[in-house]
N, C-alpha and C positions, 0 to 999 in steps of 0.2 A: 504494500500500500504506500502510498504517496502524497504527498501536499498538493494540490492542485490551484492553480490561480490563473484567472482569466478578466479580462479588462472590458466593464460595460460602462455606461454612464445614464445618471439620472437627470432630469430636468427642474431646475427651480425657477419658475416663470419661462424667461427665454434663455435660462442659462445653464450652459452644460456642468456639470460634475462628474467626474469620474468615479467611478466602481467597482472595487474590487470583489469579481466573487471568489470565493476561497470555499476550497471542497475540501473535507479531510473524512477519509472512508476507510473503515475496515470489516470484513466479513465476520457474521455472526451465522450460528446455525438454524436460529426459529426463526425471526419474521423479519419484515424488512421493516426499518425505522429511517424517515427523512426531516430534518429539526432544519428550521430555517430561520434564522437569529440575522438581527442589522436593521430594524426597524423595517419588517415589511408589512405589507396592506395585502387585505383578505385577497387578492387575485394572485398577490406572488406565494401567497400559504397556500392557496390551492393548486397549484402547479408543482406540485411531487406528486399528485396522480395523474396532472399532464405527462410529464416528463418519463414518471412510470411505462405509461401507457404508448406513449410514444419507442420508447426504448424496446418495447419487447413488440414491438409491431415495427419494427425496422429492424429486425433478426440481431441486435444489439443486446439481448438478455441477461441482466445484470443476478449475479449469485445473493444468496442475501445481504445484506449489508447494514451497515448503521452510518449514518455520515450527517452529517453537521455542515450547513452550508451556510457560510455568513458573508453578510451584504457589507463593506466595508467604504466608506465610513459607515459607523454605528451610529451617529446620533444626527441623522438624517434621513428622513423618510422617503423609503422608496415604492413607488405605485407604478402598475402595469405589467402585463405579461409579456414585456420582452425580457423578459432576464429565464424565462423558460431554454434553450437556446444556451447562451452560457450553462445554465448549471446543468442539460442536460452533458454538453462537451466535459465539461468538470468534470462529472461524474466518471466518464468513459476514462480520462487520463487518469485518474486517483487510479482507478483501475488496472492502468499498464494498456489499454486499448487504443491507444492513439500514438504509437510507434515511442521512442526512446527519445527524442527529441522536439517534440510541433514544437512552431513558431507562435504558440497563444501569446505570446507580452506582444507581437510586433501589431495586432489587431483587435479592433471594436467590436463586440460581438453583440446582437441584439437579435431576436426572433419567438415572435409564438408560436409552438409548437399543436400541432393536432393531435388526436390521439392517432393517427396512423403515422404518425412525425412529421408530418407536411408541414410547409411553412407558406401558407397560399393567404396569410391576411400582414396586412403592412404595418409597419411599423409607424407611430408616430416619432417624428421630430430626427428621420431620416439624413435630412439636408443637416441639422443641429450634430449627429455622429459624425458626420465626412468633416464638417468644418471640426469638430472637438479635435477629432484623431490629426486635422492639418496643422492644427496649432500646436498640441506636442507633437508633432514632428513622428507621430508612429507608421508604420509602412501604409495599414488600410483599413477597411472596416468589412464586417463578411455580414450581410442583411438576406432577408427573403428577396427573388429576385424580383416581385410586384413591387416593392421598392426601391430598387436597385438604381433605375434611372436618374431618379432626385434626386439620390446622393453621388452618381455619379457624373455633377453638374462642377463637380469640386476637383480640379484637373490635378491639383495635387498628392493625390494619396488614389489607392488601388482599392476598386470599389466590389469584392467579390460575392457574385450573386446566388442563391443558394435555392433549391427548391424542395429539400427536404432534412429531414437529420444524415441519414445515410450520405450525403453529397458535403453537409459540414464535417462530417467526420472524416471520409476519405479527402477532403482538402488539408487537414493538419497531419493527415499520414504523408502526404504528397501535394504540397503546396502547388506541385506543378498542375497537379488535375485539373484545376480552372481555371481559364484566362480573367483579369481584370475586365468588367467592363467598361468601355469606351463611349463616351455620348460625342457622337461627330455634329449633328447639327441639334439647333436648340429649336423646340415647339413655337409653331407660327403666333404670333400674338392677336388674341380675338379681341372683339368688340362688344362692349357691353349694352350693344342695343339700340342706343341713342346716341346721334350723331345733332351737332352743333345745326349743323347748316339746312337740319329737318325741322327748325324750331321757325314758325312763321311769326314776324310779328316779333314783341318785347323787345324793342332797339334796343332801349335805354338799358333793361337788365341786362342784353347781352355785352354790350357796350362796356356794363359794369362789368363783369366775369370774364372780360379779354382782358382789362385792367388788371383785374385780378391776377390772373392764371402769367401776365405776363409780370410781374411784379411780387408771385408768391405773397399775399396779400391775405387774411382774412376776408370773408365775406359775410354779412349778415343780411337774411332775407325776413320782411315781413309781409305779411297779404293775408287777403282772406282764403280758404280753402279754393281750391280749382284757380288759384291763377297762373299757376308754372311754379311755384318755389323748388317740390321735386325734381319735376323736369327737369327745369335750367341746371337743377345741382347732380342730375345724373351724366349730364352730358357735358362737364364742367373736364372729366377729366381726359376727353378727345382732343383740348386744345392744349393741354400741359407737356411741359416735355415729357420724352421717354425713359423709362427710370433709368438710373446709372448701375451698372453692373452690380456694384455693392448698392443698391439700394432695391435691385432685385432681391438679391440674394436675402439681403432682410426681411422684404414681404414674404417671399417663398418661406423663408422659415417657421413666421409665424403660422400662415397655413396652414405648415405642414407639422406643427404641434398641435393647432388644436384638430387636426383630422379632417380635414375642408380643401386639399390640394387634391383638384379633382387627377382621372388618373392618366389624362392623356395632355395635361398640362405640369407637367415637371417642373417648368421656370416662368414664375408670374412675371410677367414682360410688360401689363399694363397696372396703372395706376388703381389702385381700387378706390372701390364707394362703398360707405356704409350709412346706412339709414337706422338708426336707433330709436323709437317710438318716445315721444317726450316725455311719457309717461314712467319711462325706463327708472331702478332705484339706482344710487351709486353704486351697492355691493353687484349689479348685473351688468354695469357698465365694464367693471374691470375684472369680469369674468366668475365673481360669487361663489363662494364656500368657504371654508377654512383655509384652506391652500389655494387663492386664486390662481389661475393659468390660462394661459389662452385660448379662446372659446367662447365667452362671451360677449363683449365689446374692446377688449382689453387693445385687440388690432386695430380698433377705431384711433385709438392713442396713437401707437405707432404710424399708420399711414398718415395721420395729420402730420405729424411729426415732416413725416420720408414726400409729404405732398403738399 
């Protein structure tokens, strides 16, 4: 048996941390026991009958065992079922099953597991793993390959795509198994509907909102119901510049945290709009719960910001 450690990262708002999962297993003769310490949330407790379940449905069949799998740092809360994916890997090396040497420190690892060990749903906050791993400087990140794209928007680190356990695990026997994916061109930038020059009529407000849009300007609108206030402010952002690569890269992040980066749009290319109901409380504006994140209006923030 063996120490096992493998490098995932959690999110605090929009910000990455890193994570160490640490396996430590030894075989028992009765039953199998899986303890999972580091402050996790009910979805990462119930992923040791994922992870089970998975293992023994990818002809991966683990002897009994007892093993202790801790989330490090400890006094940081961690939520979501991508850390299924590490600890199932973990588990396989404590074991001796993943050859003499894998390359686990050089890569990010994140994925939910099925119980047949599939990895066919995406990860949040994808695009967030490729930049963490570019900024320490680690080789890559290995994701389901339904995510693979968005993070493979980040040309500096090696983005390796995965589509089951069996395919994670013979890449740490043989790193060579699967090539890096490459994204050669970037998704066409769509239109959100409403174009400027479909607006008949309201000189004066357009007048105003070119002002605007050209002078990065606040704008405040007043009127009675039905006079254009939506309209002119959905079509506000067809005359703004085009985002700047890092200021792509910002929206797309957000997105792709709170789970809204639709899936054949990889790289948000135009400027968004959001509509917030006036009625809206503060705690839903910035996303509401005990652990705000992003998901509720909290991007509203941002894009004003980045617009």
């Amino acid at each position: 048996m063996a120490l096992s450690r493998l490098k995932s990262v959690a999110f605090i708002g929009l910000e990455a941390l890193g994570v160490d999962v640490e396996v430590d297993a030894r075989i028992v003769e009765e039953r199998q026991t899986l303890v999972i310490v580091g402050l996790p949330d009910t979805a990462i407790k119930e992923s040791r009958d994922r992870v089970l379940s998975a293992l023994r449905n990818s002809n991966l069949t683990l002897p009994f065992l007892h093993a202790t799998i801790n989330l490090a740092p400890a006094q940081v809360r961690k939520e979501g079922m991508a850390y299924d994916l590490p600890i199932a890997l973990g588990l396989l090396h404590a074991l001796g099953k993943l050859g003499s040497n894998p390359p686990l420190q050089n890569y990010i690892v994140a994925g939910e597991l099925g119980l047949n060990g599939d990895l066919c749903r995406p990860v949040r906050g994808a695009l967030g793993l490729a930049l963490y791993a570019r900024d320490q400087r680690l080789k890559g990140i290995l994701v389901p390959s339904i995510s693979s794209h968005e993070a493979a928007i980040v040309p500096e680190i090696e983005v390796i795509p995965v589509k089951n356990l069996s395919e994670a695990a013979a890449f740490f026997q043989n790193p060579h198994s699967i090539s890096p994916l490459k994204t050669t061109s970037l998704p066409p930038k769509k239109n959100n509907g409403v174009d400027f020059t479909d607006i008949k009529g309201q000189l004066y407000s357009k007048r105003g909102l070119e002002i605007a849009a050209a002078g990065m300007h606040n704008v405040l609108m007043w009127g009675p119901p039905g006079s254009g206030k939506t309209l002119l402010s959905r079509s506000l952002p067809g005359i703004m510049p085009d985002l700047t690569w890092t200021e792509a890269l910002e929206v797309t992040r957000i997105h792709s945290l709170a789970g809204t980066l639709p899936r054949d749009q990889f790289l948000q290319m135009e400027r968004p709009f959001r509509a917030p109901h006036h009625t809206i409380s503060g705690a839903g504006l910035v996303g509401g719960g005990s652990f705000p994140r992003p998901g509720g209006f909290i991007g509203t923030l941002w894009d004003s910001i980045l617009g």
